[in-house]
C-alpha positions, 0 to 999 in steps of 0.5 A: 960395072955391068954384072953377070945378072945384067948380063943375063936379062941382056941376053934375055931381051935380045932373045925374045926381040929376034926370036921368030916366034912368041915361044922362045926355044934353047936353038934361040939362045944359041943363035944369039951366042953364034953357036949352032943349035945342035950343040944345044941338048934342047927338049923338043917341046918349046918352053916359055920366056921363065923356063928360057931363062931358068934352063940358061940360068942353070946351064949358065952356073953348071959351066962356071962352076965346073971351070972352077972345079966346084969353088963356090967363092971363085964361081960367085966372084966370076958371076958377080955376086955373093956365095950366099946368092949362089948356093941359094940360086944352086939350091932353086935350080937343083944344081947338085955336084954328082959323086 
């Protein structure tokens, strides 16, 4: 079973392999996805590979939980792990539910 996790170093590696350049952007992660970079709220400043992964990671979470209007069991579930491991990597990447 291939989780989201696996899922996610995958898409880092594929990144960073067709990235044109040794800093890799959020326009990278959204070429690999097929998706047009101005959809993409990137920082005109590049980033390297770990704030890559930690803005993908967050941004990642933030849509399934806000497609699971906010229920951390069943966004853990679509995630493939733990709700203990979601509120711990909620809490690491300051994802907060507004008011």
């Amino acid at each position: 079973m291939i989780t989201a996790t696996d899922e996610l170093k995958n898409m880092i590696e594929n990144v960073a392999i067709l990235s044109e350049n040794s800093i890799i952007t959020g326009r990278d992660f959204y070429k690999a996805l097929g998706l047009a970079a101005s959809e993409f709220n990137y920082e005109t400043e590049p980033c390297n590979l770990e704030e890559a992964r930690r803005l993908f990671e967050k941004k990642h979470i933030c849509q399934q939980l806000e497609k699971n209007k906010w229920k951390i069991i069943d966004t853990a579930n679509e995630l493939g792990i733990d709700r203990t491991s979601l509120f711990k990597k909620m809490r690491k990447l300051e994802i907060r539910k507004s008011k």
